[in-house]
C-alpha positions, 0 to 999 in steps of 0.5 A, a space after each residue: 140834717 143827716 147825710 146820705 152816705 153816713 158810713 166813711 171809709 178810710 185808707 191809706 197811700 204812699 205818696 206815688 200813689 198819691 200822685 197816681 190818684 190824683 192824676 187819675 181824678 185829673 183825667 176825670 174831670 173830678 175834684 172830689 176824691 169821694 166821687 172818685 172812689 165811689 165811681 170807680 169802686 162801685 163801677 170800676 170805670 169813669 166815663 169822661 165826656 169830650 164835649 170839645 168832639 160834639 162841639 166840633 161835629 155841630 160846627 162842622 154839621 152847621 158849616 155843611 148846612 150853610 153851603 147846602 143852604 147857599 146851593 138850594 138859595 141859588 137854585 132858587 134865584 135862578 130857577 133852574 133845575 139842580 144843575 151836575 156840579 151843584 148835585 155833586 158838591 151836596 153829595 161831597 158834603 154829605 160824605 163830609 158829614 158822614 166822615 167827620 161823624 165816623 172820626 167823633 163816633 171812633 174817637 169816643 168808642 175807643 
């Protein structure tokens, strides 16, 4: 079978900069030193992903709708108009929303 890439690179590192790679590839989520240096020489960047941020802002979105939900289910059974204090907490957590989507969108921008 013939590789992909059939033409190898070779190079040498003292043992700092050893270490200092190897961090480096830590930090990227990688294990395999020739995506590495294939990433980082062709483009000169690796983005990494925080996963955890996305899970956090679902859970958060998930939480806010679950009350919003439980506010719209108590309309219901009491057949009521919206009353103030029901209006003014989806409103709160509305702005809850758009902060915590503000902090996630900052974090990973920067």
């Amino acid at each position: 079978m013939e590789r992909k890439r059939p033409i190898q690179k070779i190079f040498f590192v003292n043992e700092e900069e050893n270490d200092y790679i190897k961090n480096k590839m830590n930090d990227a989520k990688l294990n395999n030193f020739s995506v590495y240096a294939r990433l980082m020489l062709m483009n000169g960047v690796i983005n990494v992903i925080d996963f955890e941020l996305i899970k956090s802002l679902k859970t958060e979105v998930n939480r806010i709708g679950v009350n919003i939900n439980q506010i719209v289910k108590r309309i219901h059974e009491t057949e009521s108009e919206i009353r103030q204090d029901d209006l003014m907490e989806m409103i709160q957590l509305q702005k809850q929303l758009n902060q915590t989507i503000h902090e996630m969108i900052t974090h990973v921008t920067d």
